[in-house]
Structures are given as structure tokens and as C-alpha cells.
N, C-alpha and C positions, 0 to 999 in steps of 0.2 A: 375469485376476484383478481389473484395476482396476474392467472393466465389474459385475462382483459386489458389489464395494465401495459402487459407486455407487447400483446398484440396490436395495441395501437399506438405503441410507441414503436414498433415495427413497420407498421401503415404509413407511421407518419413519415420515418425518414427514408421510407421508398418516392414520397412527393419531392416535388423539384419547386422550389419557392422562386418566385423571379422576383426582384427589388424595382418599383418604380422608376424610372427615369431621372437621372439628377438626384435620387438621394441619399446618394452617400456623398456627394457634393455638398448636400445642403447639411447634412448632419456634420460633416467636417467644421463646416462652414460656425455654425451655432457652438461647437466646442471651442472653436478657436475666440468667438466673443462671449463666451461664458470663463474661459480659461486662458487668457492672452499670454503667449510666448515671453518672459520676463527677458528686454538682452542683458547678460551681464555686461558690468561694466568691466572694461579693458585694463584699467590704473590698479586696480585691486590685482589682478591677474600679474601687471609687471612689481608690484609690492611684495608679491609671494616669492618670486623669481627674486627680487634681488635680497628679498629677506633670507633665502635659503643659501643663496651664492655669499651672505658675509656669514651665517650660520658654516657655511663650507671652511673658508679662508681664515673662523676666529678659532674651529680646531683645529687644523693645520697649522696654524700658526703659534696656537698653545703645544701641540706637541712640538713643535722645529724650536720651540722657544725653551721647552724642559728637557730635550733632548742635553747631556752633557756635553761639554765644548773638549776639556778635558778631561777622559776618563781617570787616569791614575792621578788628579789633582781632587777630583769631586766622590773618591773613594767612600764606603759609609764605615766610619769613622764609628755611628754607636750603630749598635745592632742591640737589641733585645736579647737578650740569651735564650734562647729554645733548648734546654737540652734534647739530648737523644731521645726516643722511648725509652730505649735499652737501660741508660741512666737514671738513675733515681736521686734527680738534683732538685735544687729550692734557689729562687731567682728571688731578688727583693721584693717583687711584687705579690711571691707565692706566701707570704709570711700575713699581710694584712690587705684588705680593701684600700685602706690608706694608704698602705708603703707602696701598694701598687698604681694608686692616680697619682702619688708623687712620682716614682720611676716613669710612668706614662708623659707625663707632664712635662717631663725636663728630655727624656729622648725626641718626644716629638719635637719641643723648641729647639733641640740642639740640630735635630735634622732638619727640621726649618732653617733653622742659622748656615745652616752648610748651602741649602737650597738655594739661598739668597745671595751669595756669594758672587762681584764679579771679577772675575781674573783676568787679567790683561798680563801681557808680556813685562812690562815694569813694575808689578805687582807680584810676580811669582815666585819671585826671593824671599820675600815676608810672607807670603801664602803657606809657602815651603814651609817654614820655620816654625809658624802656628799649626798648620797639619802634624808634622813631627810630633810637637809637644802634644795635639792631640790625641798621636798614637799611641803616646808613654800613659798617657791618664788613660786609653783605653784598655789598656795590657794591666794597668795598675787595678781597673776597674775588675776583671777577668778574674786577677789575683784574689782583688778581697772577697770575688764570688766564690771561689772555688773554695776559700777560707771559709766564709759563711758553709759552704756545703759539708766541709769536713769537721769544722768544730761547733756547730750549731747555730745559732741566733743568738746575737749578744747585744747588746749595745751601741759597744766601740765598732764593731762590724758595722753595721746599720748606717749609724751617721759618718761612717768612716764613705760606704758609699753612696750616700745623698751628697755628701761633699763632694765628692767626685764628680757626681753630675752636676753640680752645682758651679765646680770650679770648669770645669770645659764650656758648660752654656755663657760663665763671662768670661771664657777665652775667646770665645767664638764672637760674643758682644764686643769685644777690645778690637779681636782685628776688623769687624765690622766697621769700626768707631777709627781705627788706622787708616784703611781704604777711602776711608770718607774724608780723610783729613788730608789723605796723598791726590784724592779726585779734585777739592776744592783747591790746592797749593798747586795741581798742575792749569787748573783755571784760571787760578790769577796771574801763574809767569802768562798764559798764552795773553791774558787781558795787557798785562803791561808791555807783553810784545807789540800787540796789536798798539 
């Protein structure tokens, strides 16, 4: 039975079919009113377009915006301490879950506090001043790590540097709270110029 199968499906496609006149016209024809062409609409197409062109311009503009203005003014001041591999150190964080979303907690605000920072030319004297101090409690910070690594986990260690991060996050609040007081006092000479 298979060779019979075969063989007339051999017979068959030796036939040459001719299609009516007009029907593949008319079959067009009936798909096209069973199935009608939807046009899109044209407004949705330039919504895409312009959604995509402010999706373009709002990261470009986010990076040209976190790009730094000045590098050695906008230095990172805290860094997390990584030690080495080779070293075999203990960071505040490595001591408890706790002491470590405290340390997390207070470097990320402090990098945030830097982040938000704006410096202008008439600004960069006090900028200066608070950077400095922030260096000294950063070196200070290094200190009581290295202390904690070489005499262990103590106490005074501990909250010696939670304070530390504690004291730079409202140094960094202060001069936040300065620039804002020097922004508003240079807006009211321009008001009383005007």
C-alpha cells in the first residue's frame, strides 16, 4: 500500500492544474473583506519618536549632569576600605550585620552629601576648607581602622569610628547649610540691586 501512495502522489504532481480565470482576484478579493488592512494611526508613531528622542536627551543629560565640574574638588573623600586579598584586615562592617548597615548608611549619605555639592568660584574657599577637614577625619578614620585591625575589637574603637562617620556626614550637612545661606544672601544683594 505504501508503493500506491507513492505512486499517485507521483501521477499527481506530474498534472499541471490551470486556476479559473479571475480567481485569484476574487480570492484576494474576499480576504481582503474578511480581513481588512487596519491603517495605523500616524500620532502614536510620532509619540514613539518623540518619547524616545526625550528618553535620548534625559540620559545624556543625566550623565553631562553627574559628570564632575571639578575633579580634584569632588575627590571621594570616604571610600569603604577593601583591604588586599593578601591582607588579612577587619573593617567595621566585618565585625557585625549591624555595624556594617551602620557604616553603609553613613558612607553612602556622606557620598550623597559630596554628590550634591555645588561649587562655584565664590564658593571654593569654604569648599576648600571643608574638603581639608574632611581629609583629616578621613586619615583619622584609616587610623582607628588600622587600630581596630592591630588590637582587636573594642569598644572605644567602634564608637570612636561611628563617630567619625557621624562627625564628617554633619560636616558635609554644615557646609550644605553654608552654601545655602551664601546662595540666598547673594540673592537678596542681586534683589536689592535690582
Amino acid at each position: 500500500m505504501a508503493q500506491d501512495l507513492k505512486k499517485l502522489f507521483e501521477e499527481d504532481r506530474k498534472r499541471n492544474y490551470e486556476m479559473m480565470p479571475g480567481h485569484e482576484g476574487r480570492f484576494l478579493e474576499r480576504i481582503d473583506k474578511a480581513m481588512p488592512q487596519q491603517k495605523r494611526k500616524t500620532t502614536f508613531f510620532w509619540f514613539r519618536i518623540a518619547a524616545s528622542v526625550m528618553l535620548l536627551l534625559g540620559v545624556g543629560l543625566y550623565y553631562i549632569l553627574r559628570a564632575p565640574d571639578n575633579v580634584s574638588m569632588k575627590e571621594a573623600i570616604v571610600e569603604k576600605e577593601n583591604p588586599a586579598p593578601d591582607k588579612a584586615g577587619i573593617s567595621l562592617g566585618d565585625l557585625s550585620p549591624d555595624l556594617e548597615k551602620i557604616e553603609n548608611y553613613y558612607v553612602s549619605n556622606i557620598n550623597y552629601e559630596l554628590s550634591q555639592l555645588s561649587i562655584s568660584d565664590d564658593t571654593k574657599e569654604m569648599v576648600d576648607g571643608f574638603m581639608e577637614r574632611l581629609a583629616e577625619l578621613d586619615l583619622e578614620y584609616k587610623r582607628l581602622n588600622s587600630e581596630l585591625n592591630e588590637l582587636g575589637p573594642n569598644d572605644e574603637t567602634i564608637s570612636a569610628l561611628i563617630q567619625n562617620l557621624q562627625l564628617r556626614l554633619q560636616l558635609l550637612q554644615k557646609l550644605k547649610e553654608k552654601l545655602n545661606e551664601f546662595k540666598s544672601s547673594k540673592n537678596e544683594q542681586k534683589n536689592n540691586v535690582i
